[in-house]
C-alpha positions in Angstrom: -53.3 -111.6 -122.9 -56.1 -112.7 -120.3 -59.8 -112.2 -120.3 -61.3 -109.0 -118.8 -63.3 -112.2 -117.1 -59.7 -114.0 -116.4 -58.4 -110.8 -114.8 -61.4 -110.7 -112.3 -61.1 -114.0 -111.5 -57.3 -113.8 -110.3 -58.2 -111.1 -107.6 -60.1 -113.9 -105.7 -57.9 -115.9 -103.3 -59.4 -120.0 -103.1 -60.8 -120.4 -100.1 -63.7 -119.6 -98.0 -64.9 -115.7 -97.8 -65.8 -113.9 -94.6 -68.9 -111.4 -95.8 -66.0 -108.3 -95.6 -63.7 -110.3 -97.7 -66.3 -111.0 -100.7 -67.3 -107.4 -100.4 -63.8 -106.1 -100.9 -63.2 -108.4 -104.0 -66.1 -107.8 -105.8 -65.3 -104.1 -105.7 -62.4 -104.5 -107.0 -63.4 -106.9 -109.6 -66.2 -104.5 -110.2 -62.5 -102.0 -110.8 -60.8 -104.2 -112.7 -63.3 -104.7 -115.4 -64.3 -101.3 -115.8 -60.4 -100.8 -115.9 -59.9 -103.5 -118.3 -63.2 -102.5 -120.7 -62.1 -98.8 -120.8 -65.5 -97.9 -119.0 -64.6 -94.3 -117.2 -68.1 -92.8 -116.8 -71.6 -93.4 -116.4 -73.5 -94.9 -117.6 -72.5 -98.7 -117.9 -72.8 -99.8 -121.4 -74.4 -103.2 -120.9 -73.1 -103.9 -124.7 -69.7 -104.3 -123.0 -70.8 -107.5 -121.5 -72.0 -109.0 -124.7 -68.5 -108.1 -125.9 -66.9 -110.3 -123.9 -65.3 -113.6 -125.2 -67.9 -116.5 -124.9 -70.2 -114.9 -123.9 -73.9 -114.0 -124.9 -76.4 -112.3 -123.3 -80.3 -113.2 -124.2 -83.1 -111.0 -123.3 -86.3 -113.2 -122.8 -90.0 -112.8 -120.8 -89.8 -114.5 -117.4 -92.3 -114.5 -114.4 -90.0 -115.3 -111.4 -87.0 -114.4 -112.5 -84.7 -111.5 -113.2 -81.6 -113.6 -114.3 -79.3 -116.3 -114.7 -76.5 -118.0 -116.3 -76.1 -120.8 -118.1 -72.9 -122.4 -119.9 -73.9 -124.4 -123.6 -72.0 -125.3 -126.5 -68.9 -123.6 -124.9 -70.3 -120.2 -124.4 -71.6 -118.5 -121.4 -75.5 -117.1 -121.8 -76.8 -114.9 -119.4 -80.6 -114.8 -119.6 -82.5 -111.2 -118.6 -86.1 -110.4 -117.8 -87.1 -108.2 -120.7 -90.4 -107.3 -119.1 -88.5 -106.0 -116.4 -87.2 -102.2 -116.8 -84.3 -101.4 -118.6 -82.3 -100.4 -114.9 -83.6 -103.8 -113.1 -82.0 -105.1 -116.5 -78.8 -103.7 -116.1 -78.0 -104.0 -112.6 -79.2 -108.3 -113.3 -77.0 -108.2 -116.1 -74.1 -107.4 -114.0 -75.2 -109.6 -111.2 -75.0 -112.5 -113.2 -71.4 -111.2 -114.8 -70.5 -112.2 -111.2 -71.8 -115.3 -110.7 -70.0 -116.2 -114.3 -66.9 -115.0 -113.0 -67.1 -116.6 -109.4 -68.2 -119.7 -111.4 -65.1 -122.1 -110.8 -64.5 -121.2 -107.3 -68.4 -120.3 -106.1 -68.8 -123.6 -104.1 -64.8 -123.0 -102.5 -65.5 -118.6 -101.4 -68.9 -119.3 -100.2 -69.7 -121.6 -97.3 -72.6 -121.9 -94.7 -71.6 -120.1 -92.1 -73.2 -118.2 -88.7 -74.1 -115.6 -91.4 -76.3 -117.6 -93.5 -76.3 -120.3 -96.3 -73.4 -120.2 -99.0 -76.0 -119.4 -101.4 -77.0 -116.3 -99.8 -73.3 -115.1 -99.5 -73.3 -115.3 -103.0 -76.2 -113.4 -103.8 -75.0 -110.2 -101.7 -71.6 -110.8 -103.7 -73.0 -110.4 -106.6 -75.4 -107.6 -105.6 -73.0 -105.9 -104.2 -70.7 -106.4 -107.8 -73.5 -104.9 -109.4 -74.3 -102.1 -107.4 -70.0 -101.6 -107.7 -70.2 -101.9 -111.5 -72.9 -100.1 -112.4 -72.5 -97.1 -109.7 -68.7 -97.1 -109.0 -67.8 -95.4 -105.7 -65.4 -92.9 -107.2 -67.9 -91.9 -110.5 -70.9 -91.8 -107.8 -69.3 -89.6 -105.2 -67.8 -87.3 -108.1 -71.2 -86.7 -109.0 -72.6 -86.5 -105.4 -70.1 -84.0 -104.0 -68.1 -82.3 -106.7 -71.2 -81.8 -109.3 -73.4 -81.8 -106.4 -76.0 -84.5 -107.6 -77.6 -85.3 -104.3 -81.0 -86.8 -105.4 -81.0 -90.5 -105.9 -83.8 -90.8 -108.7 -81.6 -87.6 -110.9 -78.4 -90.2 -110.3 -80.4 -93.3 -111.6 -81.2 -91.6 -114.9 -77.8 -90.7 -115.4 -76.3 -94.0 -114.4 -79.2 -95.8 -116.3 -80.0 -98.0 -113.1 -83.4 -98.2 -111.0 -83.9 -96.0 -108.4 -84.2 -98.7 -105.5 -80.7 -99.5 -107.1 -79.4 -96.3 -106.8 -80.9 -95.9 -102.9 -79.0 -99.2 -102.1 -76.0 -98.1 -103.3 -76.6 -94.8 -101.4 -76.7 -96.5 -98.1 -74.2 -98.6 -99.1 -71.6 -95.9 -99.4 -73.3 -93.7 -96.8 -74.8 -91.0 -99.0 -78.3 -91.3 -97.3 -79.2 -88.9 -94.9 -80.3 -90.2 -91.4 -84.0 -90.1 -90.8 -84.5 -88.3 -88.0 -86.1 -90.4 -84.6 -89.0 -88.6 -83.7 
């Protein structure tokens, strides 16, 4: 039986990404491990992550940075900012969960392009696999229309996630009202 990690990374083709493409993958690797992990409502457990073969997660003081990934002694670490809050935690956690799982084809799906540098492409992929993972569409508009949960900062508590988080993934999905144009 394959990795939860192994699973995610079959559902990306090798070869460059158009923005679209990387988008649509990362949702549904975003799916596929909540499918595989047995994950069917908010909020993420980040404990799940940890849980995963070869991989540790460390929580350490940084300045500059929020997180990253590192592969030693055969294991995968990700490092988190534990002086940032718990929901910039868990929405970093699961951005670097996608850059360890686009890991071995990260320099083949994202290319410079008229869009920007391949670096960037990667950092929305894996914002955008965070945001997926931690708010999933289906679990988010359940909430929003069916339980009637309309305000952002009453959905971040429940989902565990920062409110800026939780706005993003508003507009994302088009849950934001329009400002009106005066």
């Amino acid at each position: 039986m394959r990795s939860a990690v192994a699973e995610c990374r079959l559902l990306c083709p090798r070869r460059p990404l158009a923005p679209w493409e990387s988008r649509s993958i990362a949702e549904r690797q975003a799916h596929r491990l909540l499918s595989q992990l047995g994950i069917t409502e908010p909020p993420f457990p980040v404990e799940a992550v940890a849980a995963l073969p070869r991989v540790d997660v460390y929580y350490l003081p940084a300045r500059h940075l929020s997180g990253a990934i590192r592969w030693r002694r055969g294991k995968w670490r990700i490092l988190i900012n534990s002086n940032d809050s718990r929901g910039r935690q868990v929405f970093s956690l699961a951005h670097e969960l996608k850059h360890l799982i686009d890991h071995p084809t990260r320099e083949t799906i994202y290319r410079d392009s008229r869009f920007g540098p391949a670096e960037a492409a990667a950092e929305r992929a894996a914002d955008y696999f965070a945001a997926c993972l931690t708010m999933p569409r289906p679990w988010l508009k359940r909430c929003f229309y069916d339980e009637g949960f309309r305000d952002p900062q009453v959905l971040a508590r429940r989902f565990r996630v920062s409110p800026p988080a939780m706005r993003y993934r508003f507009d994302q999905l088009g849950l934001l009202e329009p400002k009106a144009v005066r």
